[in-house]
C-alpha positions in Angstrom: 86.7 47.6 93.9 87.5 51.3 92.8 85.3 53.8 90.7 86.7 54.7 87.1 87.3 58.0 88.9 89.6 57.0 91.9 91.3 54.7 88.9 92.2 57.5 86.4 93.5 59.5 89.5 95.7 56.3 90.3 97.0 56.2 87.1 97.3 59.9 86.3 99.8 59.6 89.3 101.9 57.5 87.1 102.9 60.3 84.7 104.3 63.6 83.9 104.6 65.7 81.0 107.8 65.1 78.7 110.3 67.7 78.7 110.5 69.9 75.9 111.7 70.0 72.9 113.3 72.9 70.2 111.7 71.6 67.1 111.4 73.5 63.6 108.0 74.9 63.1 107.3 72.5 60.2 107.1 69.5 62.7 105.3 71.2 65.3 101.7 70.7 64.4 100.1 69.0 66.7 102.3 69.2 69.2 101.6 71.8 72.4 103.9 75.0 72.8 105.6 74.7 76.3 106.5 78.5 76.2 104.8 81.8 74.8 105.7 82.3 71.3 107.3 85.7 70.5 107.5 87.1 67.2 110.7 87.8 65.9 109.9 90.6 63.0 106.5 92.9 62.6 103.6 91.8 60.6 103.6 93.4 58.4 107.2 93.6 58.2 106.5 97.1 56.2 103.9 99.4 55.1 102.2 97.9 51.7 99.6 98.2 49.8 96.0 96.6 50.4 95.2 96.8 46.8 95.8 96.9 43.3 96.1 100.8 41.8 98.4 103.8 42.3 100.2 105.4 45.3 99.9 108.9 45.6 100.4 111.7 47.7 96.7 112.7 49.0 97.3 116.3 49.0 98.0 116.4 45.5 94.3 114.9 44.8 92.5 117.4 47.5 90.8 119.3 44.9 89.6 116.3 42.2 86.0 115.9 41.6 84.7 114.0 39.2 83.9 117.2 37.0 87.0 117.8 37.8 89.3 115.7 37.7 93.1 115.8 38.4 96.1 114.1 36.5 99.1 112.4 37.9 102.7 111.6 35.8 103.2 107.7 36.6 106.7 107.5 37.1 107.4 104.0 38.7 106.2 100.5 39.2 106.3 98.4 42.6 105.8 94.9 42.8 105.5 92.5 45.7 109.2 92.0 46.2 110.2 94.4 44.1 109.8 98.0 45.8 109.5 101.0 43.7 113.1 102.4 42.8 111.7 106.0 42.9 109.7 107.7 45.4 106.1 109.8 44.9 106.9 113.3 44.6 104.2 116.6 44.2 102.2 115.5 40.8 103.7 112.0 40.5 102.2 108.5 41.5 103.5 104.7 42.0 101.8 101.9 39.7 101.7 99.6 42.8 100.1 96.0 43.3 98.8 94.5 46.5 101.9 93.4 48.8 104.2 95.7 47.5 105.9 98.2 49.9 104.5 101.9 50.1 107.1 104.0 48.0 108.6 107.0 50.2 106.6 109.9 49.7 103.0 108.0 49.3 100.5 108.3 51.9 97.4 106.7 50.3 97.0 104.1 47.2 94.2 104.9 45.2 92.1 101.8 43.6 92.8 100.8 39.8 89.5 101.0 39.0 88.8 104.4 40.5 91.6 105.5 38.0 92.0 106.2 34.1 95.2 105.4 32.9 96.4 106.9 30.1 99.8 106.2 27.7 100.6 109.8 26.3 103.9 110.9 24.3 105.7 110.1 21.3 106.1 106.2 20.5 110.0 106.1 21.3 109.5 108.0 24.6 105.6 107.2 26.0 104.8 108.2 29.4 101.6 107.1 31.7 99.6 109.5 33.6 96.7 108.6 35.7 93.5 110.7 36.1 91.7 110.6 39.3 87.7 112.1 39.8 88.0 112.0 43.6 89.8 113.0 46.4 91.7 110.2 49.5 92.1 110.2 52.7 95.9 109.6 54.1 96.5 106.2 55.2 94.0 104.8 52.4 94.4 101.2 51.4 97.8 101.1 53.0 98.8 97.8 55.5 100.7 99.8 58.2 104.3 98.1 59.6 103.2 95.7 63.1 99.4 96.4 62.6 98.7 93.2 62.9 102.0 92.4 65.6 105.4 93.9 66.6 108.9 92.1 67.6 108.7 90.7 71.5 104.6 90.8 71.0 103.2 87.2 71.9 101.7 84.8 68.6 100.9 82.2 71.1 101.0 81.4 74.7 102.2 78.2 76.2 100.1 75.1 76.5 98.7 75.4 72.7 98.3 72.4 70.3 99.4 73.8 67.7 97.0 73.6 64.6 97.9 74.9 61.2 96.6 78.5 61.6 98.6 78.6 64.9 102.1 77.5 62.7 101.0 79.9 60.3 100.8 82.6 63.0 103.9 82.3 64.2 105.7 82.0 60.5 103.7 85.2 59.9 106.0 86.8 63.0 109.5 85.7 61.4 109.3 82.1 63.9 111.1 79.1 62.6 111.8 77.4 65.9 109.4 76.4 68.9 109.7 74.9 72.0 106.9 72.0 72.1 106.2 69.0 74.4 107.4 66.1 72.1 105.4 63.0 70.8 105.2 60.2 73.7 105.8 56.8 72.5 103.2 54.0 73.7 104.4 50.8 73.6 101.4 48.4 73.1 101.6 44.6 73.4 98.6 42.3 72.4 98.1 38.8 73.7 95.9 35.9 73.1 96.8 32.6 70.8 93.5 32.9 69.6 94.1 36.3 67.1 95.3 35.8 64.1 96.5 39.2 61.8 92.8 41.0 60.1 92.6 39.7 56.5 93.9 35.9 57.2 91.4 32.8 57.0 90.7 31.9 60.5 91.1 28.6 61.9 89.0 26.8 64.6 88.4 29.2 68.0 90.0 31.8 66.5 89.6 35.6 66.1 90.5 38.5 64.1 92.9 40.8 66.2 91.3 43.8 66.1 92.9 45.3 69.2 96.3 45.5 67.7 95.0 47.9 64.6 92.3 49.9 67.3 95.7 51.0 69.6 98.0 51.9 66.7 95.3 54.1 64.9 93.9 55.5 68.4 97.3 56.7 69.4 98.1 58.1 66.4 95.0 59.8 66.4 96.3 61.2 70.0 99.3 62.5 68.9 101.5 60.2 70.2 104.2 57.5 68.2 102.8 54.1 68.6 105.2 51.6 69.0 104.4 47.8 68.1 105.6 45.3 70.6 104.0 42.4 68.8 101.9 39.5 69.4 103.3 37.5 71.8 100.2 35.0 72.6 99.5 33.3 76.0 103.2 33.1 77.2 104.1 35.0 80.9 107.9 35.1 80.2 107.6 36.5 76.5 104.7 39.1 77.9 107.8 40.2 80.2 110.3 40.1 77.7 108.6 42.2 75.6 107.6 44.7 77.4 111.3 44.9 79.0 112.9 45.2 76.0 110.8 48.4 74.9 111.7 52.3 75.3 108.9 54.1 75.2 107.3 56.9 77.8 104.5 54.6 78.4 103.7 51.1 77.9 99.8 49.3 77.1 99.1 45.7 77.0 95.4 44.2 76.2 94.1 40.8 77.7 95.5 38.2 80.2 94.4 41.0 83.0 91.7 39.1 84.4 91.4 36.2 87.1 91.0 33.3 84.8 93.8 30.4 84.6 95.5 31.7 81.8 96.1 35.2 82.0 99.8 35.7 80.8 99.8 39.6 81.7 99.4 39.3 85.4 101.3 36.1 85.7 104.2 38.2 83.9 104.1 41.1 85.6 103.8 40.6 89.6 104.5 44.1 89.9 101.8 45.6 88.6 98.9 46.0 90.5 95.7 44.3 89.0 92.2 45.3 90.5 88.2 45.3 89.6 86.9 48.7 88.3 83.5 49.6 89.1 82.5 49.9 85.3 80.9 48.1 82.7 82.7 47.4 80.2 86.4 47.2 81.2 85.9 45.7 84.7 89.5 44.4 84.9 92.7 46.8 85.0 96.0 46.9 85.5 98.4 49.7 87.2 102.2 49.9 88.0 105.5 50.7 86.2 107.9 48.4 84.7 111.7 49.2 85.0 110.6 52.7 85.8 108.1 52.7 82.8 104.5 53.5 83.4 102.3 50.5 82.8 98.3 50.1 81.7 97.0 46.5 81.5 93.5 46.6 79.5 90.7 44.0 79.5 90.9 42.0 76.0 87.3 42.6 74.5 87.8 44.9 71.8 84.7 47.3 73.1 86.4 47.0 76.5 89.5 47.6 75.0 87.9 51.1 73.1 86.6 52.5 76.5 89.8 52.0 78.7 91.5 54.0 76.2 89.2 56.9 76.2 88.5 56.6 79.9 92.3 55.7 81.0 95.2 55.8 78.4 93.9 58.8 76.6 93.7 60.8 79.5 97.6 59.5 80.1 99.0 60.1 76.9 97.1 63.8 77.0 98.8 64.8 80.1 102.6 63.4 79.2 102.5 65.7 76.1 100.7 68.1 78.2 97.4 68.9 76.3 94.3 69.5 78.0 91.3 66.6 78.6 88.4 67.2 77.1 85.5 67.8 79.3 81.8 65.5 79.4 78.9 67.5 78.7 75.4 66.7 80.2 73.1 65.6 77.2 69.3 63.9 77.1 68.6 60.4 76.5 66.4 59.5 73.2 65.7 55.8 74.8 65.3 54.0 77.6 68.6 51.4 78.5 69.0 49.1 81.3 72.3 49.6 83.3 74.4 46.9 85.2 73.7 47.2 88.9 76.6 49.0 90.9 79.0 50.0 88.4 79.4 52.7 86.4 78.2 52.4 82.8 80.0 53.6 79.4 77.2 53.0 76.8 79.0 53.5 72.7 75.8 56.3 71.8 74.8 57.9 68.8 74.0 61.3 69.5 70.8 63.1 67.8 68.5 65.5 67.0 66.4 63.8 70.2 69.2 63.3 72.5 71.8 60.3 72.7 70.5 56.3 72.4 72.5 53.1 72.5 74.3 52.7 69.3 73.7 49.1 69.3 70.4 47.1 70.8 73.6 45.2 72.8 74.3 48.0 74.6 78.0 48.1 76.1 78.8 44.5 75.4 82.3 44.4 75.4 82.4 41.8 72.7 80.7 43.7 69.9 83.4 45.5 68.1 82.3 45.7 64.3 79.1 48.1 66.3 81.8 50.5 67.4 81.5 52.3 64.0 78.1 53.2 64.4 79.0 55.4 67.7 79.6 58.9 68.1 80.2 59.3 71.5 80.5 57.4 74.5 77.7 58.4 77.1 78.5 57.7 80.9 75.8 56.6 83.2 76.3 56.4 87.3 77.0 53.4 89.4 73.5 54.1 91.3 71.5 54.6 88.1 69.6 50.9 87.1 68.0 52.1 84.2 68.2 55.2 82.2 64.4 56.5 80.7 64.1 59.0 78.1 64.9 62.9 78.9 67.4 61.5 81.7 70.3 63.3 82.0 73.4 61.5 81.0 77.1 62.5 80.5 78.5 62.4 76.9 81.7 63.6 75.0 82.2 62.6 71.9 85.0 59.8 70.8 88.6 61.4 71.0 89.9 58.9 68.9 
């Protein structure tokens, strides 16, 4: 018998991260950079103004007060998009909105509403002229060119998952390619004549399949492409066939792993190595590779099912598209719980103002699926531990999936 430990490390040995992959930043969320990042332009990509109001020269407003204030000929307008088509010369200012690019000539934008705008002239040939009561300082309200990052500067470094303010980042810096570690596609393949598809009346020893919905939603939720390979029942040879016939980076199968008389998995598959896991639930597991394929054979109890993916298949899809595992954090138990002698325990916990407790009076039973929703975390408790009493110490990271 191994330790869920020696297990992981077993199966870990199995897989490497995909190559990568030149994808367009709009399908790159989610996915982990496997170089730096490097913008392309500056961002800014030009000097601009900060705000609404007018840019001026800020010697020609060194002497206003507000008893005394000075007044500036508005000679031009500049949009966002639509620069200025004349530049600020002595006495004149730039009507200029936030975005737009500093005309040539302006070295500070004063605020709207620190100005008085004025229409003066005849009614064929008006002309604006803004009055200002205080003096600015260069440089005011103005978004200097690569403040916030220059051509060749790095947005991101390799071994990101890339979340929307990271894609926004680099399309900030002129990016509209990435290199990223693709999607792996799992495989998964479902057996027992006793499930019958969630939703259907059930007939006499049978079972919703909840297994088959728990592994497509759970590896989406990884990041990876879940591929269906069906439900095949209790046969060996269509077990084999199945799982042959699929091209995916990684292949996961659920029941017919253990040492009863009908267990179609390791009947199918002699060349995967089946073996006893010091750990409650999920006791039975499977390891090898099939036609070169890397292989997972999971217990059939749904709960079972649940904690072999967080403790095993998530930490193998996580490394082949390279992201990093997520670490368990010591937390206090609320309660006391009884733990199964000599193995190592993963107890579904709600976690608390007090601490972490059982999220069902049934503990881990690997049978009670419909109580998964109630947990939060999973919480894991040492082979050598028989009972856990309240303010013990116990391991705890919260579901990934």
């Amino acid at each position: 018998m191994r330790t869920a430990e020696q297990h992981l490390a077993r199966a870990l040995e199995l897989v490497t991260p995909l190559p990568a992959q030149d994808v367009p930043l709009a399908e790159a969320l989610g996915r982990v950079t496997s170089a730096p990042v490097l913008a392309r332009v500056a961002a800014p990509a030009f000097d601009n103004s900060a705000m609404d109001g007018y840019a001026v020269r800020a010697a020609d407003l060194a002497g206003a007060r507000e008893d005394a204030p000075l007044t500036l000929t508005v000679t031009g307008r500049a949009l966002a998009g639509h620069p200025s088509p004349v530049a600020v010369t002595p006495g004149t200012a730039v009507r200029i909105m936030t975005g737009a690019p500093v005309p040539p000539g302006a070295d500070a934008v004063v605020a709207q509403e620190d100005v008085v705008a004025h229409e003066q002239g005849e009614a064929q040939t008006p002309h604006l002229t803004a009055t200002f009561g205080a003096p600015v300082t260069p440089g005011r309200h103005i978004r200097r060119e690569g403040e916030d990052i220059r051509p060749g500067d790095q947005v991101l470094p390799a071994g990101v998952t890339l979340a929307a303010r990271h894609v926004a980042a680099a399309a900030a810096a002129g990016i509209g390619r990435v290199e990223v570690i693709p999607r792996a596609r799992v495989g998964y393949l479902v057996t027992g004549d006793e499930l019958v598809e969630p939703g259907q009346p059930l007939g006499p020893g049978q079972i919703h399949d909840s297994n088959a919905t728990y592994l497509h939603a759970a590896l989406t939720a990884l990041g990876a492409e879940p591929v269906a390979l069906g439900r095949v029942g209790d046969s060996p040879d269509a077990v084999r066939a199945a799982l042959l016939a699929a091209r995916v980076h990684l292949l996961v199968t659920t029941g017919g792993a253990s040492v009863g008389e009908h267990d179609p998995v390791k009947a199918g598959l002699p060349e995967v190595e089946f073996v006893t896991v010091a750990m409650q639930p999920g006791k039975p597991q499977g390891l090898g590779r099939l036609d070169g394929t890397p292989l997972v054979c999971l217990p059939g109890n749904p709960v079972a099912v649940a904690v072999s993916v967080e403790a095993f298949v998530a930490p193998l899809v996580r490394a082949l598209q390279g992201m990093p595992e997520p670490v368990w954090e010591p937390a206090r138990a609320a309660v006391a719980w009884s733990c199964p002698p000599g193995r190592e325990q993963f107890v579904p916990v709600v976690v608390g103002q007090d601490g972490v407790a059982p999220a069902t009076s049934g503990g881990s039973g690997s049978h009670l699926a419909a109580r998964l929703a109630v947990a939060t975390a999973l919480a894991r408790v040492p082979a050598a531990v028989d009972a856990v009493e309240p303010g013990d110490t116990v391991l705890v990271r919260r579901f990934t999936v």
